[in-house]
Biotite code that builds the C-alpha atoms (Angstrom):
import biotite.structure as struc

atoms = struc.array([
    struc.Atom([-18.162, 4.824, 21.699], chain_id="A", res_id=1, res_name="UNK", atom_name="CA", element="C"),
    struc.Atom([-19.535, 5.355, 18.271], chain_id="A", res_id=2, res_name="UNK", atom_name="CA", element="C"),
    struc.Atom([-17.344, 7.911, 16.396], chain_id="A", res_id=3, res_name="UNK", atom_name="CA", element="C"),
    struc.Atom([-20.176, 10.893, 15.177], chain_id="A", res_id=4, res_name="UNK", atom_name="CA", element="C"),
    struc.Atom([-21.549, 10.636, 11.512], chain_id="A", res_id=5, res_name="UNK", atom_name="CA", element="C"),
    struc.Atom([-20.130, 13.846, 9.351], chain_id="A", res_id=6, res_name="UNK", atom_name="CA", element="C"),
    struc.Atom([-22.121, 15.403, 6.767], chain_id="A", res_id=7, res_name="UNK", atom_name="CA", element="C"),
    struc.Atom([-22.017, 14.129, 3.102], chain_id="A", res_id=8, res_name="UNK", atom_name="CA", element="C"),
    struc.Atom([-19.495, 16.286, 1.308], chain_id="A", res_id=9, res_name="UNK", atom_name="CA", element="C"),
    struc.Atom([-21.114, 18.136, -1.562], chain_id="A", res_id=10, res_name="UNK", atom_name="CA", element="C"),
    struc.Atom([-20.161, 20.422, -4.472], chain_id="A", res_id=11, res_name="UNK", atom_name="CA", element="C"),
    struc.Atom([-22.471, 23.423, -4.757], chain_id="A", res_id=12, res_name="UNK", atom_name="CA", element="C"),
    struc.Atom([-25.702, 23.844, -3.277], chain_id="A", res_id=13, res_name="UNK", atom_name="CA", element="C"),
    struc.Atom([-27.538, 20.263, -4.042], chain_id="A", res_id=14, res_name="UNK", atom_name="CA", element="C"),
    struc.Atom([-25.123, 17.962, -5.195], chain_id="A", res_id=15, res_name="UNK", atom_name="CA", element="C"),
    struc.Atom([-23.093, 15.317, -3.245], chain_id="A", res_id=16, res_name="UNK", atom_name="CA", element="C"),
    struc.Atom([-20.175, 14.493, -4.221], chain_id="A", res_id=17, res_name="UNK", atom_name="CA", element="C"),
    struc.Atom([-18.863, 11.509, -4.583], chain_id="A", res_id=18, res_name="UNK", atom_name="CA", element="C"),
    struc.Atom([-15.375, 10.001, -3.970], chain_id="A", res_id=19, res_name="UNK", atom_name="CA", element="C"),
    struc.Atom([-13.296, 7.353, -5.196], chain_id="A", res_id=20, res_name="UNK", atom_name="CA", element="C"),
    struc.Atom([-11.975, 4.292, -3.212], chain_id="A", res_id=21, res_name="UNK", atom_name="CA", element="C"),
    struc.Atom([-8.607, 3.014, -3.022], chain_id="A", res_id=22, res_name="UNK", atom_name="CA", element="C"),
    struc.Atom([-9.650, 0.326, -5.286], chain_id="A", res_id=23, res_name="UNK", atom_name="CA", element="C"),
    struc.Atom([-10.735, 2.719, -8.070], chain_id="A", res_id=24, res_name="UNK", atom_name="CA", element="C"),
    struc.Atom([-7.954, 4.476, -8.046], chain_id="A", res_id=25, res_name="UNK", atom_name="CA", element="C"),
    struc.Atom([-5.798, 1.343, -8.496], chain_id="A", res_id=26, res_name="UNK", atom_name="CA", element="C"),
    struc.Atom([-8.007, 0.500, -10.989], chain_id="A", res_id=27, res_name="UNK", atom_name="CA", element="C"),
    struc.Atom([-7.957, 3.476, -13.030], chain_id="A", res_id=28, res_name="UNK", atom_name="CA", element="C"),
    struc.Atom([-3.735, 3.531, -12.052], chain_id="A", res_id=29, res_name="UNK", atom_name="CA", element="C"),
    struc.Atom([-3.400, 0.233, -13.936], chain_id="A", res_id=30, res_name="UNK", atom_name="CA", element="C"),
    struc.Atom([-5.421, 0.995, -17.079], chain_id="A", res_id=31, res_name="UNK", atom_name="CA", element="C"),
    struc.Atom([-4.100, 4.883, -17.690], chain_id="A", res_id=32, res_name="UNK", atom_name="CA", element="C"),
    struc.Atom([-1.279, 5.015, -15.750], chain_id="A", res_id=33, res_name="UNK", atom_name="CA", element="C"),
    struc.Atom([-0.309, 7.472, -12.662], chain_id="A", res_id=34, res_name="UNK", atom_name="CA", element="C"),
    struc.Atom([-1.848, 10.487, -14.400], chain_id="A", res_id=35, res_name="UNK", atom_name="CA", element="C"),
    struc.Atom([-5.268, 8.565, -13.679], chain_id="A", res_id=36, res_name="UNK", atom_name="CA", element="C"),
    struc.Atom([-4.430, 7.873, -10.362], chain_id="A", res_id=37, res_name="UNK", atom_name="CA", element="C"),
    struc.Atom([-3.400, 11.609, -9.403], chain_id="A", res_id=38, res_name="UNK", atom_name="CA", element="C"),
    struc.Atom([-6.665, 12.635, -11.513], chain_id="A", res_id=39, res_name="UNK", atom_name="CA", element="C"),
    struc.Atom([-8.379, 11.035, -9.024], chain_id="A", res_id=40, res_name="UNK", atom_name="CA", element="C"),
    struc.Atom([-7.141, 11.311, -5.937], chain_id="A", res_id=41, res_name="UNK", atom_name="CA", element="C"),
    struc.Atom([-6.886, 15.559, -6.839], chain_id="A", res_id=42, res_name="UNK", atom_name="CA", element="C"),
    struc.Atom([-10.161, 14.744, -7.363], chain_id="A", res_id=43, res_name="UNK", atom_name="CA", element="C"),
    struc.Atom([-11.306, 13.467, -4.284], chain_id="A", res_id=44, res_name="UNK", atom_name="CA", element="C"),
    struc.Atom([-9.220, 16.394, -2.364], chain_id="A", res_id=45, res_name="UNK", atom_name="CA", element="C"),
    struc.Atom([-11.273, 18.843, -4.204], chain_id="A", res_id=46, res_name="UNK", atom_name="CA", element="C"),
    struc.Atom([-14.418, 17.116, -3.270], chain_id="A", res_id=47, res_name="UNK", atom_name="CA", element="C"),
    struc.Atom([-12.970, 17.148, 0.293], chain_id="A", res_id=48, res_name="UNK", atom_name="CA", element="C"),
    struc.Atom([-12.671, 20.627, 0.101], chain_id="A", res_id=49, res_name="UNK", atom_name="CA", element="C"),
    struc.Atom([-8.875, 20.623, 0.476], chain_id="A", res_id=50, res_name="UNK", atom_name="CA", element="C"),
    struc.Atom([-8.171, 22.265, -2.675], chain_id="A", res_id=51, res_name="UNK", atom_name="CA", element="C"),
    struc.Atom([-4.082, 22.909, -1.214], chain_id="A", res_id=52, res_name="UNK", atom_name="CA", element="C"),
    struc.Atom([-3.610, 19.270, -1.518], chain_id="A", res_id=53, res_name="UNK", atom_name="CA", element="C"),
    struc.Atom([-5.558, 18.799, -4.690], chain_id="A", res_id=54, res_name="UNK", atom_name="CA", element="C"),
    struc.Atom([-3.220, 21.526, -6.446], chain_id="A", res_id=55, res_name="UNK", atom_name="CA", element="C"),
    struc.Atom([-0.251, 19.567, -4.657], chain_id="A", res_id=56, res_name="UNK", atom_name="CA", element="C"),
    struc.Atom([-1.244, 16.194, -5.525], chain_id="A", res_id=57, res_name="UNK", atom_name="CA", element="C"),
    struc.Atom([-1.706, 17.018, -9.684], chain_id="A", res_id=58, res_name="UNK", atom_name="CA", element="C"),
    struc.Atom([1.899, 18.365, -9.590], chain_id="A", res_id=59, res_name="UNK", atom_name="CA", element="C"),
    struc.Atom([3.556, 15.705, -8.035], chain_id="A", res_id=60, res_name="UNK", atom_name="CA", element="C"),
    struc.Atom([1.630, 13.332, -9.496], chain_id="A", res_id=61, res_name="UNK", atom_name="CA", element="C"),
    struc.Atom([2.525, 15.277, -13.443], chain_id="A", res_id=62, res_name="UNK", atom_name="CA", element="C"),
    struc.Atom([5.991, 15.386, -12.192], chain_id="A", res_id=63, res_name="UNK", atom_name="CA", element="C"),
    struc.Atom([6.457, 12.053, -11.665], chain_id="A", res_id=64, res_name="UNK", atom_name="CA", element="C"),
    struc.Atom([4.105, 10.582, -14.175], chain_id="A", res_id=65, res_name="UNK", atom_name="CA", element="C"),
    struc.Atom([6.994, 12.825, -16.872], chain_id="A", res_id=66, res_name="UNK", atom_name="CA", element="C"),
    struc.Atom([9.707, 11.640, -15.146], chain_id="A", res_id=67, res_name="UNK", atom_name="CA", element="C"),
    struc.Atom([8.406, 7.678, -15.217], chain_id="A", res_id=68, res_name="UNK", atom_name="CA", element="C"),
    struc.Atom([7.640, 8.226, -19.055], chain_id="A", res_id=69, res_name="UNK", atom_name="CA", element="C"),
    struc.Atom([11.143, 9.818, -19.328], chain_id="A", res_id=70, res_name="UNK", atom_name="CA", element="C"),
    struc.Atom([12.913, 7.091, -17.331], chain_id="A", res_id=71, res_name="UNK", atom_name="CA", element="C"),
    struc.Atom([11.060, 4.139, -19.195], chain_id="A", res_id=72, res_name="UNK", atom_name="CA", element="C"),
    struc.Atom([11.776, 5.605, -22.543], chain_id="A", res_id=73, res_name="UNK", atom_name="CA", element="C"),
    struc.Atom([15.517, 5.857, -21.734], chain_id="A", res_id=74, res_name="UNK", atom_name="CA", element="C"),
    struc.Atom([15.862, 2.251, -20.870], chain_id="A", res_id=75, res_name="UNK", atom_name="CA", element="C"),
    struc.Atom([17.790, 0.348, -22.917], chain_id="A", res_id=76, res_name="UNK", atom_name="CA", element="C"),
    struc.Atom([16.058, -2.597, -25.139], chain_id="A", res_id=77, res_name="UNK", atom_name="CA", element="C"),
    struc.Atom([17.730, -5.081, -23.522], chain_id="A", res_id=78, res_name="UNK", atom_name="CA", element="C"),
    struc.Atom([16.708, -4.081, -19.771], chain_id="A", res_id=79, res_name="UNK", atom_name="CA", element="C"),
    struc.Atom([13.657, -2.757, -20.697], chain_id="A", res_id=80, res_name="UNK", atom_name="CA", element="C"),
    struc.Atom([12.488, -6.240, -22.468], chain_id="A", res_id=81, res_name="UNK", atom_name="CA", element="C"),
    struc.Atom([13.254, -8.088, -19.227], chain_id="A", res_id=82, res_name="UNK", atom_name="CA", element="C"),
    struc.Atom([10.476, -6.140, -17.183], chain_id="A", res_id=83, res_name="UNK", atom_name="CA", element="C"),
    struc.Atom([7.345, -8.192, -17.352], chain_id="A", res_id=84, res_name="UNK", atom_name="CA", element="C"),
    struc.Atom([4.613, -6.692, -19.145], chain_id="A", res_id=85, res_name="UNK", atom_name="CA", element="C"),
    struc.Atom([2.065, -6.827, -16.468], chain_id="A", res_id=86, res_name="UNK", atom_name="CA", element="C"),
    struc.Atom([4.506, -5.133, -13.922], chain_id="A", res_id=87, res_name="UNK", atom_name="CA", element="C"),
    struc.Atom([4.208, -2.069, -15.039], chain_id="A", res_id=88, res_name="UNK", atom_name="CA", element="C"),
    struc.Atom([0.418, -1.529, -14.638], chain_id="A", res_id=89, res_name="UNK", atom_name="CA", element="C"),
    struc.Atom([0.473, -3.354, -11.285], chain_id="A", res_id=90, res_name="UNK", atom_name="CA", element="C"),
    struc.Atom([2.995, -1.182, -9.889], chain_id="A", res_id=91, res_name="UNK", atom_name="CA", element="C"),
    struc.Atom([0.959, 2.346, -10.823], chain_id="A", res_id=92, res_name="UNK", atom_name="CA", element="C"),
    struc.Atom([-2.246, 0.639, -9.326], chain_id="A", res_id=93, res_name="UNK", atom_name="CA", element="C"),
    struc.Atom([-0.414, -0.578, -6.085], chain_id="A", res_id=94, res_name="UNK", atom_name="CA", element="C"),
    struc.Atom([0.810, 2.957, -5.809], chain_id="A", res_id=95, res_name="UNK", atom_name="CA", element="C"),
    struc.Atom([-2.405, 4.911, -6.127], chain_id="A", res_id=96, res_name="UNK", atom_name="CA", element="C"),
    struc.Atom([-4.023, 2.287, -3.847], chain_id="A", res_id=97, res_name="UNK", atom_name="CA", element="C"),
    struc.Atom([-1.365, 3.112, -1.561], chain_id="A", res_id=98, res_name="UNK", atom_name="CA", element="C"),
    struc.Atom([-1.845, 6.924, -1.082], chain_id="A", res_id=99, res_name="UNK", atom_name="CA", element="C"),
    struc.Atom([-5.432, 6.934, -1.145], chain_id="A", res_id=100, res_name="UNK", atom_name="CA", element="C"),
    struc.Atom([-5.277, 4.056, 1.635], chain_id="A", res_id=101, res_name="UNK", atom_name="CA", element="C"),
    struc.Atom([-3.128, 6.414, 3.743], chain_id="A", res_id=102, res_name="UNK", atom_name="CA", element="C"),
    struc.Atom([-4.191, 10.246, 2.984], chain_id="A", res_id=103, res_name="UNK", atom_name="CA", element="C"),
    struc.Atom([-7.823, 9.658, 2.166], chain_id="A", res_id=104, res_name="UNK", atom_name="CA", element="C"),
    struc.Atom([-9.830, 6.811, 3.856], chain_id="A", res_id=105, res_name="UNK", atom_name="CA", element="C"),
    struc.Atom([-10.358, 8.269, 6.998], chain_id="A", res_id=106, res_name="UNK", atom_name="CA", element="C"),
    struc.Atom([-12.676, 10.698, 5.148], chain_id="A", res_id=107, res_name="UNK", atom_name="CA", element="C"),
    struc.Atom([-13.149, 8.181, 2.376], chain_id="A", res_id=108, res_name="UNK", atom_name="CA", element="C"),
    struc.Atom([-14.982, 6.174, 5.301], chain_id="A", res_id=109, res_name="UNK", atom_name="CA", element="C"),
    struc.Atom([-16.792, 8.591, 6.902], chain_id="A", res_id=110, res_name="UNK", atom_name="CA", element="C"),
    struc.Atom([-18.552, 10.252, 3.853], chain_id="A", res_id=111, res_name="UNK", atom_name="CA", element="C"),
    struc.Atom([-19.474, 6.498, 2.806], chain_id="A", res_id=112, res_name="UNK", atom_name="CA", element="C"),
    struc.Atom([-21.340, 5.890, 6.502], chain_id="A", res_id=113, res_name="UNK", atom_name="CA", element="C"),
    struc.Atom([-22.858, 9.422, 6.054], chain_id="A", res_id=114, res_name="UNK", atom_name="CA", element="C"),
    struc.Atom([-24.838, 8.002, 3.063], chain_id="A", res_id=115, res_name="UNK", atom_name="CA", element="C"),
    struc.Atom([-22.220, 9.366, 0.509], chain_id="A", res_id=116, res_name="UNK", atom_name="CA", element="C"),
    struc.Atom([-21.685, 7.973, -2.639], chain_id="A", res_id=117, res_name="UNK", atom_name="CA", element="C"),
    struc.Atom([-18.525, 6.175, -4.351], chain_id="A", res_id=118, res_name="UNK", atom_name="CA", element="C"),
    struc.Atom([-17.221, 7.341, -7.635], chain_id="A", res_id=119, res_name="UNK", atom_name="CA", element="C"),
    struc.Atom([-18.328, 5.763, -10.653], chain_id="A", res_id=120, res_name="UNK", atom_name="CA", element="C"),
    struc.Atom([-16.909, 3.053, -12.968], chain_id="A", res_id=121, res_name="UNK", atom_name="CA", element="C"),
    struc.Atom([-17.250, 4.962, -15.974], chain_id="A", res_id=122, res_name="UNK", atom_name="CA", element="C"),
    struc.Atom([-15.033, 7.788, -14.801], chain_id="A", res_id=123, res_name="UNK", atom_name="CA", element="C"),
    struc.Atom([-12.849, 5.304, -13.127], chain_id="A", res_id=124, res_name="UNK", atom_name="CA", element="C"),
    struc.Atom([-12.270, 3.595, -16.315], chain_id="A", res_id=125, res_name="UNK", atom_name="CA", element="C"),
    struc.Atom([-12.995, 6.647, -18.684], chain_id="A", res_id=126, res_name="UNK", atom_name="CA", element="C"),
    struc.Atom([-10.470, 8.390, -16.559], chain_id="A", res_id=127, res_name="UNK", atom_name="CA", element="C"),
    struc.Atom([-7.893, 5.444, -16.972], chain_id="A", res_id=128, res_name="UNK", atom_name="CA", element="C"),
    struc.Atom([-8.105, 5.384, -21.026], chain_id="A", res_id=129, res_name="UNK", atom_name="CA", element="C"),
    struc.Atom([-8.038, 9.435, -21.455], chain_id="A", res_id=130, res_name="UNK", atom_name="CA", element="C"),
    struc.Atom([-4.625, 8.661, -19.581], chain_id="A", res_id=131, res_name="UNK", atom_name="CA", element="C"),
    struc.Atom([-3.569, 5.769, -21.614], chain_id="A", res_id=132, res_name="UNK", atom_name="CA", element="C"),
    struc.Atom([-4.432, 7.781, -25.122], chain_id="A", res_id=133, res_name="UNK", atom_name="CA", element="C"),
    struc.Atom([-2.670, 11.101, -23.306], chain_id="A", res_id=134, res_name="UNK", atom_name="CA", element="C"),
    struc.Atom([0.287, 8.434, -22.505], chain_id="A", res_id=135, res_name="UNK", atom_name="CA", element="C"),
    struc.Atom([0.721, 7.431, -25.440], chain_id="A", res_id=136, res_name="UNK", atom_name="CA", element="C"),
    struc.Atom([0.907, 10.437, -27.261], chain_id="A", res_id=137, res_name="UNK", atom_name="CA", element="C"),
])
């Protein structure tokens, strides 16, 4: 039995939103870190209309993106030059994959059968490098 086609989600009157996959978030995860990630995936939330969860997501996601940035600047030289360089980056997109695979592609799925769009790649990656700059500073 066919599962019934929702509505496109959309932001005021005459605009649809659109959401990001779990693959843009890891994307934009890897280049700017897990403040991109949680940008995003508040993002989508919003979109969703679940604007409790958005609010939740960007302070967990702050929280943990200052307490990363706290834990990696603590680490001494010599165990912090054993970590691989690409670990790092792989590990915040494999995590923001990871949520949005579990708390958002049911409706992820349904908006994209409903004729709804996906995000696009220049706020993915726009997204990902106002992270990386905020990061870094």
């Amino acid at each position: 039995m066919d599962r019934p086609r929702t509505p496109i989600v959309r932001i005021g009157p005459h605009t649809p939103a659109t959401l990001f996959t779990e693959k843009g978030t890891a994307v934009a995860s890897a280049i700017g870190g897990p403040l991109a990630g949680t940008y995003l995936i508040a993002k989508n939330f919003r979109s969703l209309g679940k604007e409790d969860a958005a609010g939740l997501t960007l302070i967990i996601g702050g929280a943990l993106t200052v307490a990363l940035l706290t834990t990696l600047a603590l680490l001494p030289l010599s165990v912090a030059e054993k970590i691989p360089q690409h670990f790092i980056p792989l590990a915040y997109g494999l995590v923001g994959y990871l949520v949005v695979k579990s708390l958002q592609q049911q409706d992820i799925n349904a908006h994209l059968q409903a004729g709804g769009k996906k995000g696009s790649c220049q706020v993915i990656v726009g997204s990902g490098l106002v992270s990386l700059v905020l990061s870094l500073g």
